[in-house]
C-alpha positions, 0 to 999 in steps of 0.5 A: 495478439499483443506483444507480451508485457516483458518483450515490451518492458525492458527495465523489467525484464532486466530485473527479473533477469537479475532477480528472479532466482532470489525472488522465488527463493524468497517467496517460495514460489517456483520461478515460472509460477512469477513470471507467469503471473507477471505477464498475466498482470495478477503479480507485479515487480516493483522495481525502477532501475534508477533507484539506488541499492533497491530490492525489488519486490513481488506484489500480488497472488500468490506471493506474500502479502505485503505492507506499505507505509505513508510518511512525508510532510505537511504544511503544519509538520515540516521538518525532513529529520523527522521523515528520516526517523520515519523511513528508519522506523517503517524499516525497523518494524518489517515495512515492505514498501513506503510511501512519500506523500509529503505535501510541504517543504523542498518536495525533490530535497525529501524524494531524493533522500528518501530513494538514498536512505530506502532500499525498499520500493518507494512510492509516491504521488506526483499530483502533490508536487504540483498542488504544492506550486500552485497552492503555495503561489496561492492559486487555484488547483483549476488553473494548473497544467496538464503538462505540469503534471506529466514533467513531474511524473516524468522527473520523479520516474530518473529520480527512480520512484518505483511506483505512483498513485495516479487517479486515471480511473475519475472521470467527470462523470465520476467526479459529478456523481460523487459530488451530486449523489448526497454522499456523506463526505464526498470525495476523500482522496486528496488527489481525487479532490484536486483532479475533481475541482480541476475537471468541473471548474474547466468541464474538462476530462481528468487529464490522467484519463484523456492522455493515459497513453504519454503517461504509459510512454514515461512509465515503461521505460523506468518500470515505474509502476501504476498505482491506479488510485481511487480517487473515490474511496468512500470515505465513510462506511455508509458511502462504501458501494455507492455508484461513484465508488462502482463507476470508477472501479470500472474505468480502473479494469479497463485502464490496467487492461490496456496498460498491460497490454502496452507493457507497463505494470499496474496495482490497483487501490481499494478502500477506504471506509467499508462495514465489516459486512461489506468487506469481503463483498467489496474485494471480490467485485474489485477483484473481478472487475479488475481482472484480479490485478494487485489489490492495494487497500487503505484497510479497508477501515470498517469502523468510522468512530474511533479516532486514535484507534483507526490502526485496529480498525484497519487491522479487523479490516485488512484481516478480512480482506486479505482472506477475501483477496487483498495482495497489499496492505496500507497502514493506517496509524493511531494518527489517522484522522487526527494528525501527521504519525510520529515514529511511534505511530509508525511502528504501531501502523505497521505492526497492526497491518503485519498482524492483519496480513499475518492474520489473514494467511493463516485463514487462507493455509499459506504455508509460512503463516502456518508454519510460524504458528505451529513454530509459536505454539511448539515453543509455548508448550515447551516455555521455550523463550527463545523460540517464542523470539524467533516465532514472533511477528514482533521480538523487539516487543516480547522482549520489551513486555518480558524485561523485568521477568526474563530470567522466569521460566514462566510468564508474570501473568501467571507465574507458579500457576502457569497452566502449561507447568500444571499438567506436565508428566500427565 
């Protein structure tokens, strides 16, 4: 019998240690309920104890559902004040966890400020801070180093990053079937991309895969948890439960398994770009096959056609895959598709991923999500304002739609024919 994940994990058993009382009162959850599911591998703690001023969180059942939002730079939106005004506006509306994913600029400069500035667990995905060396010396992504590749992992991990996607589930095997398989648009994922161009230019296996051990040797020391990524994500409804998507939901079982089994902790990423009808279909599969580790999806987006719209699409989306079993929900924002969020755009992501979460545990009974629409539904019967404040998902915008009304007992939608006045004393 292996040794359990906490004997073999001392970062995390010291946060837990520290933090355990305050995570359940949080979660109302009784503590050995978390640490079970912990040892299990069906809840992780994010949490790297070289992040300064962090709150680790709880992710997976039956904890909160949780959110997490992407900023970071591109090669045609660079500017690091912009990013700061991002972090602050995913803090604002109730983000749980965020994501650098900035692929232009002094990459450690950003990562540094962002772990300063965010006491919320960071994530970030280290292939980008070598792709950015090598394309921007002009070269292939074929020609870069495996050991490139685990330094930059390793360097992120003493900065304190919390959590990394990293594709080890694409195989080349994989990667081929994507590629040969008549897939609409092929491979999506930007990390997929690179790890797949650097497999079958060299007819290498990914090096993620081959040396998976030395990656779980810089992780566990660091509590860094995995983000197993999924390299092939259908990036468009009609490639959702195609063979390639299938083959690499597998490996990703298989690896969370032996990562656990070796002390490290492990979510697992979804999709991506899958029909409504398909949703709940795909998230009990990957759910299975993964041993119902933390299920973290992009979405899933179940519409392809409405660019500027993707953050409701993503909502429907989440909404039904939360009731089906989804642990953690990635934001898509009005820019998805089209160009790098702005703040705005930020706060509409999280907000749409917040309502979808919402949405999807009040289907499910969890008792806060109930209590906070019983909480709303009291206070609209009452016209009681400031209860509705207190029982929305978003104050800040009752607020702002009620400002030039707020000394009306009733709402401007209806004013004197408000229905709820109508039938009062009868």
């Amino acid at each position: 019998m292996s040794a359990s994940l906490l004997s073999q994990n001392s970062a995390l058993s010291g946060l837990l240690d520290k933090y355990l009382t305050t995570l359940a009162e949080e979660e109302q959850l009784a503590p050995q309920t978390i640490v079970d599911a912990i040892e299990a591998g069906t809840m992780v703690l994010l949490g790297n104890p070289a992040h300064p001023n962090l709150k680790p969180l709880l992710v997976g059942q039956p904890s909160r559902i949780k959110v997490n939002a992407n900023i970071g730079t591109s090669p045609l939106c660079n500017c690091p004040a912009t990013e700061e005004r991002k972090i602050k506006a995913a803090l604002e509306a109730g983000a749980d966890t965020v994501m650098d994913l900035s692929i232009a600029g002094d990459l450690d400069a950003l990562r540094l400020g962002m772990l300063k500035a965010c006491p919320l667990p960071l994530g970030t995905v280290p292939l980008y801070a070598v792709g950015q060396q090598i394309l921007d010396a002009e070269q292939d992504i074929a020609t870069m180093q495996p050991d490139a590749l685990f330094d930059e992992i390793a360097k992120q991990a003493e900065q304190g990053v919390d959590f990394i996607t990293v594709h080890c589930g694409l195989s080349k095997r994989g990667a081929e079937m994507a590629v040969k398989n008549n897939r609409v648009l092929g491979i999506v994922s930007r990390g997929g991309s690179m790890l797949a161009r650097w497999m079958l230019e060299n007819n290498r296996e990914n090096p993620l895969l081959e040396y998976y051990d030395r990656l779980l040797e810089i992780c566990r020391p660091y509590n860094v948890t995995l983000s197993l990524g999924d390299g092939l994500r259908p990036g468009a409804g009609v490639d959702a439960g195609d063979a390639a998507q299938w083959e690499e939901v597998i490996n990703l079982g298989q690896l969370a398994k032996y990562a656990l089994e070796r002390g490290v902790q492990c979510m697992i990423e979804g999709p991506g770009h899958v029909p409504l009808n398909q949703v709940r279909t795909q998230i009990q599969g990957i759910k299975r096959l993964t041993n119902n580790a933390p299920l973290y999806v992009l979405g899933p987006l179940c519409c392809d056609s409405a660019p500027g719209y993707d953050h409701i699409a993503g909502a429907i989306g989440g909404a039904m895959g939360v009731e089906a079993g989804v642990d953690f929900l990635c934001y898509l924002t009005p820019a998805e598709h089209l160009t790098l969020p702005d703040e705005a755009d930020v706060r509409a992501g999280v907000m749409a991923s917040r309502v979808a979460a919402h949405v999807g545990e009040v289907a499910l009974g969890r008792p806060a999500a109930v209590a906070r629409e019983a909480a709303m539904n009291a206070a609209r019967k009452a016209l009681d304002w400031d209860a509705m404040h207190k029982a929305a998902l978003d104050p800040q915008m009752l607020e702002k739609r009620r400002e030039d009304h707020k000394t009306e007992e009733v709402c401007a939608m209806c004013g004197k024919f408000c229905s709820v006045k109508m039938l009062r004393g009868h």
